[in-house]
PAZAPA-4460 file (N, C-alpha, C; in steps of 0.05 Angstrom, whole numbers, plus 32768, in hexadecimal, padded with zeros to 4 digits):
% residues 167
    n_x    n_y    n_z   ca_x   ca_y   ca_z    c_x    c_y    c_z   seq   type   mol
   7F0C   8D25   7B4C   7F15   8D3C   7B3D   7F2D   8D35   7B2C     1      X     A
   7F2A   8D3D   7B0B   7F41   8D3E   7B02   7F4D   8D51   7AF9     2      X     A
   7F72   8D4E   7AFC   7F7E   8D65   7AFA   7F8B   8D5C   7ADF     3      X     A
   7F9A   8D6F   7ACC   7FB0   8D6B   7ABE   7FB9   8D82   7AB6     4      X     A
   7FD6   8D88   7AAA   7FEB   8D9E   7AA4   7FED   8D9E   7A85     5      X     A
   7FD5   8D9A   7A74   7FDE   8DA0   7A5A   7FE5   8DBB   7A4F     6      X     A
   7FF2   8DC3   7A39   7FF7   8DE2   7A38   7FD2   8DE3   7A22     7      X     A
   7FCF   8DD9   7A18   7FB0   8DE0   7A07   7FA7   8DCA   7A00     8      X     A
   7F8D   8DC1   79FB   7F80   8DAF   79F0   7F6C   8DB8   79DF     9      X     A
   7F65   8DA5   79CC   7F58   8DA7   79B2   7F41   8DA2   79B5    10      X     A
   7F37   8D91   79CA   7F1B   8D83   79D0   7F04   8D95   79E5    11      X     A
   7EF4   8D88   79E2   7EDD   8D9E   79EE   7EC0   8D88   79FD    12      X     A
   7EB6   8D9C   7A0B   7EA1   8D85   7A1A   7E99   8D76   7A0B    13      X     A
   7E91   8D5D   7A17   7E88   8D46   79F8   7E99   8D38   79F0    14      X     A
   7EB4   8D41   79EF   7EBB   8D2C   79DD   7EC2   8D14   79EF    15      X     A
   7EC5   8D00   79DC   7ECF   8CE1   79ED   7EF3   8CE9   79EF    16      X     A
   7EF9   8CE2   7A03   7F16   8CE6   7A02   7F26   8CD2   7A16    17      X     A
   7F3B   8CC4   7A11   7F49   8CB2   7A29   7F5D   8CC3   7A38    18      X     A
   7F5D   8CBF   7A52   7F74   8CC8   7A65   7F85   8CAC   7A6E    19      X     A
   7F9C   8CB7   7A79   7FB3   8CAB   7A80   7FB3   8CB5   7A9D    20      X     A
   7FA9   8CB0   7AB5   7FA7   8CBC   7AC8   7FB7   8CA2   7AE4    21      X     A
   7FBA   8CB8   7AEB   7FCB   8CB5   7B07   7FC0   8CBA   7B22    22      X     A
   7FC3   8CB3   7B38   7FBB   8CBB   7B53   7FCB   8CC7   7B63    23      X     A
   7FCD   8CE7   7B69   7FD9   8CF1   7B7D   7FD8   8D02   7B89    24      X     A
   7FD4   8D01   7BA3   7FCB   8D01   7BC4   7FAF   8D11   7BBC    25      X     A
   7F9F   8CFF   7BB5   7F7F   8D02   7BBF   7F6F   8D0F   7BA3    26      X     A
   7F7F   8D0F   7B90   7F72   8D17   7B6F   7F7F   8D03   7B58    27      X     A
   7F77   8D00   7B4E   7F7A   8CF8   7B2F   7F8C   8D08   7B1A    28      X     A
   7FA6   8D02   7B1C   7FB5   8D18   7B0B   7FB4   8D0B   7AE6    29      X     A
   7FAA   8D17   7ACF   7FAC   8D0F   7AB5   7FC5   8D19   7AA6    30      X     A
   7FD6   8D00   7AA6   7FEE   8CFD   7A9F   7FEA   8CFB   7A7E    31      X     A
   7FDE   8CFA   7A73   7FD8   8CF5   7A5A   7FBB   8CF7   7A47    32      X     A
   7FA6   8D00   7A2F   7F90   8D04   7A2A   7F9D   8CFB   7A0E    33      X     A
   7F80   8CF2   7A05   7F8B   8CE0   79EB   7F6A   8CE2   79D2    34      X     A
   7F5C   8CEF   79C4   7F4D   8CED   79B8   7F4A   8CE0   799D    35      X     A
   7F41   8CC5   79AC   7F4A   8CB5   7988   7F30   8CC7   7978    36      X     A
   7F21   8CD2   7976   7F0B   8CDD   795E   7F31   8CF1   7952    37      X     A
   7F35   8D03   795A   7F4A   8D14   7958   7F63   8D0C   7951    38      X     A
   7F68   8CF6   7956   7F82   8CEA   7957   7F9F   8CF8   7967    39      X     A
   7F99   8D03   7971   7FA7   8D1B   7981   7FA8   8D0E   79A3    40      X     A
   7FC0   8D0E   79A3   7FD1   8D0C   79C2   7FD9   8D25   79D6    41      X     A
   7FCE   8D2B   79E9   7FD0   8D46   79FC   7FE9   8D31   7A0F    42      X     A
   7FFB   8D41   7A0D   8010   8D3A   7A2E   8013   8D57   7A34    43      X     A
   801B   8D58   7A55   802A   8D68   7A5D   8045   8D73   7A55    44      X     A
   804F   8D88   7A5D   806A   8D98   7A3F   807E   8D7E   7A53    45      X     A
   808A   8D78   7A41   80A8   8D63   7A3D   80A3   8D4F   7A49    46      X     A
   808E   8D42   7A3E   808B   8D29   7A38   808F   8D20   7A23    47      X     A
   80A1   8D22   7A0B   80A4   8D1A   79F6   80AD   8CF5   79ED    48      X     A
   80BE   8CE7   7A01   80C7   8CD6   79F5   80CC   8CB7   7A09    49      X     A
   80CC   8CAE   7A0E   80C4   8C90   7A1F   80E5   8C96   7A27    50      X     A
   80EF   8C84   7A3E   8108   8C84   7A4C   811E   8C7B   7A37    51      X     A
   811C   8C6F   7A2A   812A   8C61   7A1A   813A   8C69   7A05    52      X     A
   8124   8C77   79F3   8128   8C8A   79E3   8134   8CA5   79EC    53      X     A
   8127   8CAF   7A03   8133   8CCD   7A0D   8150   8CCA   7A1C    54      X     A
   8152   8CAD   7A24   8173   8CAD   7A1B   8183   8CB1   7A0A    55      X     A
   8182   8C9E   79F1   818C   8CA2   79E2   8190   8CBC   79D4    56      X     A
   8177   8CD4   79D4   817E   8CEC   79D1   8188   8CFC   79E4    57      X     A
   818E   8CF8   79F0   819D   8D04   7A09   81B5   8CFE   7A04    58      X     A
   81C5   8CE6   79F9   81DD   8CE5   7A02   81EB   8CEE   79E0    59      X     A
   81DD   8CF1   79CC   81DD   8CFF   79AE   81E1   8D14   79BC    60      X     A
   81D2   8D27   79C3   81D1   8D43   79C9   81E7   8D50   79D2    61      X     A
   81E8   8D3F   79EB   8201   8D42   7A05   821B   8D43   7A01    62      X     A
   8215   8D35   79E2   8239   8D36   79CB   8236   8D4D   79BA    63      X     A
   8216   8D4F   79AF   821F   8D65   799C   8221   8D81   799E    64      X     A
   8218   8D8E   79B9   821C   8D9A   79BF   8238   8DAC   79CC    65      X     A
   8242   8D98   79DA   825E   8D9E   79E0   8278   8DA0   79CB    66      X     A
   8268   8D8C   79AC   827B   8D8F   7994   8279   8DAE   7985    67      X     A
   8258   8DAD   798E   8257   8DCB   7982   8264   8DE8   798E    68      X     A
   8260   8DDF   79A2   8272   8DF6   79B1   8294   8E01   79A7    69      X     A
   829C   8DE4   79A3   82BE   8DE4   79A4   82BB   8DED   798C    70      X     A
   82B2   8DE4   7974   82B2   8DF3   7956   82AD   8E0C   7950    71      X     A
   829B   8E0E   7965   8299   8E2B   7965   82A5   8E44   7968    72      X     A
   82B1   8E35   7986   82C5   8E49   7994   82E2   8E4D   7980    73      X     A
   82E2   8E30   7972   82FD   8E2E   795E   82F7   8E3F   7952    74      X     A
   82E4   8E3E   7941   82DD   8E55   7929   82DC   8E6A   792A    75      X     A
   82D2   8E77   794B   82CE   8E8D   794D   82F0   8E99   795C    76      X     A
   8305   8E89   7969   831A   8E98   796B   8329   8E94   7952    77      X     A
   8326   8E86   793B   8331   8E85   791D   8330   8EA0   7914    78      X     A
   830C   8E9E   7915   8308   8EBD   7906   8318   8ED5   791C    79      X     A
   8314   8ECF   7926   831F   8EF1   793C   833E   8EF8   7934    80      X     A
   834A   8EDA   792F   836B   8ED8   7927   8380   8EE2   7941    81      X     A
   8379   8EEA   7959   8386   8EEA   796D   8391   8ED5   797A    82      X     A
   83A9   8ED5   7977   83BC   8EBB   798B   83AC   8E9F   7977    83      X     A
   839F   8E9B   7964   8396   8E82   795B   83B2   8E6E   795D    84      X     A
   83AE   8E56   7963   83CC   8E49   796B   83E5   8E51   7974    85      X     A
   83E8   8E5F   7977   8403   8E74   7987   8407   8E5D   79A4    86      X     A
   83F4   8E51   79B3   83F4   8E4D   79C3   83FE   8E2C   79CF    87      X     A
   8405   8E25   79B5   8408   8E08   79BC   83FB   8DEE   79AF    88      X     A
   83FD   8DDB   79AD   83E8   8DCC   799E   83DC   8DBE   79C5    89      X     A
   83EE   8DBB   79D0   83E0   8DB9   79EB   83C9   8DC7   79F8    90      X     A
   83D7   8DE2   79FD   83BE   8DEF   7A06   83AF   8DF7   79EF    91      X     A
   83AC   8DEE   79E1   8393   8DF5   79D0   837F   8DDA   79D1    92      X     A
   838D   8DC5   79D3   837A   8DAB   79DA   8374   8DB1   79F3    93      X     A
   8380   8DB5   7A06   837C   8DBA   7A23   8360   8DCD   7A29    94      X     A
   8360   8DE1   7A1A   834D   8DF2   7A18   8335   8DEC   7A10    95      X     A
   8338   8DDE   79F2   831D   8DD0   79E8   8316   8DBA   79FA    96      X     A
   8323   8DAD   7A01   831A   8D96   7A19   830A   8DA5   7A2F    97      X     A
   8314   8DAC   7A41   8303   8DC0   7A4F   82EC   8DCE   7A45    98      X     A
   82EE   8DD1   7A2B   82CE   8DDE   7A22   82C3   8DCC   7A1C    99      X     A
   82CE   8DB7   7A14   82BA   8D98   7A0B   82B0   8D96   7A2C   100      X     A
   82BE   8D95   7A3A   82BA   8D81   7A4F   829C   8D90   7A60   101      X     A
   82AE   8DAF   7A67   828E   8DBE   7A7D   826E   8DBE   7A64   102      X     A
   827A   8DC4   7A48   8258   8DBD   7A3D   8250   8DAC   7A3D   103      X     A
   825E   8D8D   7A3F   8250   8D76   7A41   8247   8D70   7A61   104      X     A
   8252   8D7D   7A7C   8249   8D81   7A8F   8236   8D89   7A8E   105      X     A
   822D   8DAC   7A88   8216   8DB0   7A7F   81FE   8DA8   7A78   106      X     A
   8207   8D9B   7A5D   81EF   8D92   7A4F   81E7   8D76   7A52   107      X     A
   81F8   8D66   7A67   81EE   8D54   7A77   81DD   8D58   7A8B   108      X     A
   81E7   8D6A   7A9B   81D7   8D78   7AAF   81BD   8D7E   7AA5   109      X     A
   81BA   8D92   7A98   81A4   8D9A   7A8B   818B   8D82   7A80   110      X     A
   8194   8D74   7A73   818A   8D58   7A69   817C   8D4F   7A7E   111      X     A
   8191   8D43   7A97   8189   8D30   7AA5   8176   8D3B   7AB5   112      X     A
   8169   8D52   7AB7   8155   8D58   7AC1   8139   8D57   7AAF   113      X     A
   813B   8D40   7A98   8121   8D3C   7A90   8123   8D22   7A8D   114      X     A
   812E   8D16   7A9D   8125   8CF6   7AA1   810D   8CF0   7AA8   115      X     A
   810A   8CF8   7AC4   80ED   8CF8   7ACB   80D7   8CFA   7ABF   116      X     A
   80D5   8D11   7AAB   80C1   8D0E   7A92   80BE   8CF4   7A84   117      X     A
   80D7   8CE1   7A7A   80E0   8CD8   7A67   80D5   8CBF   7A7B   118      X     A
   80CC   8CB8   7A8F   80D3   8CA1   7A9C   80AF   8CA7   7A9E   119      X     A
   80AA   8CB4   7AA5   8091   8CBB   7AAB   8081   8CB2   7A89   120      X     A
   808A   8CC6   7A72   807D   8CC0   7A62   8078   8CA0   7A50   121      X     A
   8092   8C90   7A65   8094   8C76   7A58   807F   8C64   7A65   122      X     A
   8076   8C6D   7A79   805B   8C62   7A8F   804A   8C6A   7A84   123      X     A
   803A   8C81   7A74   8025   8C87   7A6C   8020   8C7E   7A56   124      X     A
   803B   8C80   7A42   8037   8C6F   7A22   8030   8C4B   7A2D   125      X     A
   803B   8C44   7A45   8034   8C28   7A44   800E   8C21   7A4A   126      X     A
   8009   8C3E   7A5D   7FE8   8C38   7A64   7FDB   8C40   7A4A   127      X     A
   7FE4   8C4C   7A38   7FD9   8C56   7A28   7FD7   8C36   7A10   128      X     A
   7FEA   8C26   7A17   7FED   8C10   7A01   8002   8C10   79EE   129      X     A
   800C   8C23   79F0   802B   8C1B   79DA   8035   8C05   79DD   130      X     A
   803D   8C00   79C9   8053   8BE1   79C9   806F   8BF1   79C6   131      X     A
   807B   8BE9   79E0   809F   8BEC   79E3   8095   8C10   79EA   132      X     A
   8085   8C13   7A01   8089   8C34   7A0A   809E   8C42   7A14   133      X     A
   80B3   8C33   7A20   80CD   8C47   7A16   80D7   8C51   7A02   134      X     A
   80D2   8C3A   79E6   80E6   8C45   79CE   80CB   8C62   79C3   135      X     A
   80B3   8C64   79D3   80A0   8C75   79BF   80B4   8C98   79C0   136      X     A
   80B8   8C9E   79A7   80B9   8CB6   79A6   809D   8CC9   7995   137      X     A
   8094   8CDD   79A3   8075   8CE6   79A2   8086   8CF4   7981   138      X     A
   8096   8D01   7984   8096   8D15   796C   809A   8D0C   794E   139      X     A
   80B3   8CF4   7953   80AD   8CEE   793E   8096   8CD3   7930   140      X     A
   8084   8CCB   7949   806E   8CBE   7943   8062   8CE1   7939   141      X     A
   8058   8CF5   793F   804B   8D05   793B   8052   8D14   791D   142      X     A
   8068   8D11   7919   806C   8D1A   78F9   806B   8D01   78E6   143      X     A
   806A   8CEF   78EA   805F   8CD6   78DF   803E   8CD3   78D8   144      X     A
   8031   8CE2   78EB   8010   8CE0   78EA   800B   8CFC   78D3   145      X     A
   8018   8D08   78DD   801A   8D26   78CF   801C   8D1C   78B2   146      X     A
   8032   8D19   78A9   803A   8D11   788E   802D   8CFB   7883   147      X     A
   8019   8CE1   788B   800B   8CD4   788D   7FEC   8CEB   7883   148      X     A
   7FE7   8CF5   7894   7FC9   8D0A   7893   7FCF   8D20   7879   149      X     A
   7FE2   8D23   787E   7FE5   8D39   785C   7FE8   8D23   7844   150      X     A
   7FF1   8D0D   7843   7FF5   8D01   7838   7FD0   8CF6   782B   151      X     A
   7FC2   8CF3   783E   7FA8   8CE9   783C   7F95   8CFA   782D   152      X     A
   7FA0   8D12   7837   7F8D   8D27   7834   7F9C   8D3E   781C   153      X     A
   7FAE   8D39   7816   7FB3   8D50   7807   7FBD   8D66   780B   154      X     A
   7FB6   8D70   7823   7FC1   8D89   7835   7FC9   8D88   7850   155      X     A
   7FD7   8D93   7857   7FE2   8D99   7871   7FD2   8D9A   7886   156      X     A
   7FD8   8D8B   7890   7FCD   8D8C   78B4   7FC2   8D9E   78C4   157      X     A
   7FB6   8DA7   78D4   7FB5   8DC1   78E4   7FC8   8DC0   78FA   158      X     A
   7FE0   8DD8   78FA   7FE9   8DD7   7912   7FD5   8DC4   792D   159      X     A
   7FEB   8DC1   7942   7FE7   8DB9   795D   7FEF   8DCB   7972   160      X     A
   7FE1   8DCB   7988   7FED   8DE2   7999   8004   8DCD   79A8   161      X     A
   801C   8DE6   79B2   802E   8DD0   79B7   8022   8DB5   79D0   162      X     A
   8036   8DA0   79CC   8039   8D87   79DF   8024   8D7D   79DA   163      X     A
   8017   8D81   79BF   8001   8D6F   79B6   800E   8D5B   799B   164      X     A
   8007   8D48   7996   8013   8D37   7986   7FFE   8D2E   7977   165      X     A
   7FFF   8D20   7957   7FEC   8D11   7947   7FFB   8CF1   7957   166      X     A
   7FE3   8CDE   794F   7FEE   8CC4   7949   7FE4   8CB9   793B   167      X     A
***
């Protein structure tokens, strides 16, 4: 028996299609569906990017998020004009540090709970045949095929339902 967690697929009885499949406790789990007639990649939702790569956006993020915060909060007690610097040039770094610091807690936190995806999807891009399946990132291989297929054809693509990808 096989199982898999895609959110939709495009394909229908008949077609030829490759899986990426796994064994666990007593079924066949499909970690991955791949229809070269279609050119279209099915993963499960956040599987987007090989270990390697979903580092490196993770630790982008994990900065810009916490920068955005402090700009914000600047801008938004600027505009209000209450106590704006009244308070020190200390506690006002003191303050933004502390907001740098718990959103980058945060949004580390938050992050580091999609490793497992990221580690996982770097095992499936390798059964699948990628060369260097950590660095694969699906999306922007997928707007590459996209802009490639309009490019061929003249017109735009047909949407994908999500966590489906071109290649």
């Amino acid at each position: 028996m096989l199982r898999g967690g895609f959110h939709q697929v495009e394909f229908r009885n008949g077609d030829f299609i490759e899986f990426a499949v796994g064994f666990d406790t007593g079924y066949a789990a499909a970690h991955a569906a791949r229809s070269p007639r279609l050119r279209i990649l099915w993963m499960p939702p956040h599987r987007v990017r090989g270990h390697a790569i979903q580092k490196i956006c993770d630790i982008r993020w994990s900065f810009f998020f916490p920068t955005l915060a402090i700009v914000l909060i600047g801008i938004s007690e600027f505009l209000m004009g209450r106590n704006f610097g009244e308070d020190g040039l200390a506690a006002d770094a003191w303050f933004y540090s502390m907001c740098f610091v718990l959103t980058l807690i945060i949004t580390v936190w938050i992050r580091s709970r999609f490793r497992a995806f990221a580690v996982e999807t770097t095992e499936v891009m390798r059964v699948l045949g990628y060369d260097h399946p950590e660095q694969v990132d699906l999306w922007v291989r997928h707007k590459a095929a996209q802009k490639a297929m309009a490019a061929s054809t003249n017109t735009l693509p047909p949407l994908l339902e999500p966590w489906s990808y071109r290649y």
